[in-house]
N, C-alpha and C positions, 0 to 999 in steps of 0.2 A: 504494500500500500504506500502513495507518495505520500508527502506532508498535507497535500493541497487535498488529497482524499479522506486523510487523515481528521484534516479540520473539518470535513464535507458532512463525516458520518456523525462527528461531533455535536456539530450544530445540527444534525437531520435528528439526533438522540435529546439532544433538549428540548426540540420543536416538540417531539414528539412526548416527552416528559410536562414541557408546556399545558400542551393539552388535556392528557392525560389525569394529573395533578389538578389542571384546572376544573374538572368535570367528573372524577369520578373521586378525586379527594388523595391525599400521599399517603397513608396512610392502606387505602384499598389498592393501590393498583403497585402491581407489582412488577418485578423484572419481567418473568413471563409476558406482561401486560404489553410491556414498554417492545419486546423483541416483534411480539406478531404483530404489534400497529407500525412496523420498520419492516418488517419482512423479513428478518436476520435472525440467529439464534441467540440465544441468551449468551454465548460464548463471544461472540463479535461486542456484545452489549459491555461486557467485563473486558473486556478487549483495553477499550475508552474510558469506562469509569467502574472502579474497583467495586461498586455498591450501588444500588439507590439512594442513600447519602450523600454519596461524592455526586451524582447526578444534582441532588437539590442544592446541594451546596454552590455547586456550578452555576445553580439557578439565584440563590439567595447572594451570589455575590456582584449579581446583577443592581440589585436596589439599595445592596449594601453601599455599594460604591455612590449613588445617588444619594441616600440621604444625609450622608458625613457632608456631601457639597450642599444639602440645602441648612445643615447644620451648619458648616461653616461659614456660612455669611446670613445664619438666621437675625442676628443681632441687627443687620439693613434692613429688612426683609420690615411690612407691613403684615400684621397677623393673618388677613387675608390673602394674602399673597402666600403666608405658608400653612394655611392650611389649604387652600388652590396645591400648592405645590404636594401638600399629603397625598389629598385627593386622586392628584393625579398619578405621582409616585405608584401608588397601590393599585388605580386604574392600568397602568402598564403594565404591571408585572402580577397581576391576577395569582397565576400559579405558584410564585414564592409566598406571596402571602396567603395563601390556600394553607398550602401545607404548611408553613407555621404556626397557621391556626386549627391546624386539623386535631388536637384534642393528646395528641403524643408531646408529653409535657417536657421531654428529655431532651426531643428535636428541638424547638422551641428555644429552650433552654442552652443548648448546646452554641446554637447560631447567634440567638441575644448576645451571649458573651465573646462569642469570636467575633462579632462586628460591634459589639458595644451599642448595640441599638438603645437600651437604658439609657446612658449617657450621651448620645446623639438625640434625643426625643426628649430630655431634659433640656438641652441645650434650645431645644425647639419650642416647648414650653414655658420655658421664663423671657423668651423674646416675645412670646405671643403676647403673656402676662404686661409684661412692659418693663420700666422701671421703677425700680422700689413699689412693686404689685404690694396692694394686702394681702392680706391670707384667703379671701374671700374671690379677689381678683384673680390669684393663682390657683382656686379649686377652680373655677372659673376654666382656666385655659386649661387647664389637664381635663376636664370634663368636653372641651369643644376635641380637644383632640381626639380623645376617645369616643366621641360622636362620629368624627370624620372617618374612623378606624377600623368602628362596629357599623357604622352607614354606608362606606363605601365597600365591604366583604358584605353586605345582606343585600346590595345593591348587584354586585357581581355575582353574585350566587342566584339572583331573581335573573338579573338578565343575561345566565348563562355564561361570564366571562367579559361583558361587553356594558359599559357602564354611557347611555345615552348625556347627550349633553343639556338636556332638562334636569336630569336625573343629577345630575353634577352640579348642575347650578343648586337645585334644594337641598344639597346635603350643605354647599355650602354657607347657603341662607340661616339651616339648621345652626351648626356648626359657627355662624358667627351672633345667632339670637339667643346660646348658650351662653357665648363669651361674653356679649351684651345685653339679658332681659328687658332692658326698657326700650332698645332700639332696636326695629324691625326693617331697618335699611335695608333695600336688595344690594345683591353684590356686588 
């Protein structure tokens, strides 16, 4: 196999991982699953990545890489602007965050800490909060976020992977009448 076929079956195994994860959950689908929707055997599959692990992991270092860059310059950033930027984060990459949240608390677990998402998502939430937030104002932005988190994965799960741009604008309407009760400003 060249390099260039190498990288070919790669990405044709995450596409396919993509999917898979996206819709029948990480948790249910299995290498088997992963080899007959590729057409290849399970051996080709291990070939590329050592596990179903190393596949999601492949997959989760996709948005890892994303939101350390919206954490990194969260501090600029207009609340709406990163919660838009959640949204949409999560809207791209459906199937890492599937499986994240697929109920396997170790996976989970396992990835929070290799990419620090805790502390990338703090960093997110005290820019939202603002400066010198109250205690009231930072439940506040921790609770939009987790609107944004729990809205946009029951949003993706309703519409199969594919989150409508109506659908995007209310969560972030949600999501900022959380952060602000008395104002019902659209976004």
């Amino acid at each position: 196999m060249t390099p260039q076929q190498r990288r070919d079956m790669r990405a044709d195994i995450l596409d396919a991982a993509r999917k898979l994860f996206g819709t029948k959950g990480y948790t249910v689908t299995s290498i088997a699953d992963l080899a007959e929707a590729l057409g290849v055997t399970k051996g080709a599959l291990y070939y590329h990545f050592k596990s179903k692990e190393a596949i999601l992991s492949a997959l989760v270092a996709e948005p890892a890489a994303e939101i350390a860059v919206i954490a990194s310059d969260a501090a600029e950033r207009t609340p709406q602007e990163l919660l838009t930027a959640l949204i949409d984060l999560q809207a791209k990459h459906p199937a890492a965050y599937m499986a994240l949240q697929s109920g396997d608390a170790s996976v989970l677990q396992e990835h929070s800490q290799r990419h620090d998402f805790t502390g990338k998502t703090e960093l997110i939430i005290l820019a939202i909060a603002g400066q010198n937030p109250s205690p009231m104002r930072l439940i506040r932005a921790r609770m939009a976020v987790a609107a944004v988190k729990e809205g946009t994965m029951a949003s993706l799960v309703a519409g199969q992977g594919t989150l409508t741009d109506g659908t995007r604008q209310e969560l972030l309407e949600a999501a900022l009448a959380t952060l602000d009760p008395g104002s019902r400003s659209a976004a």
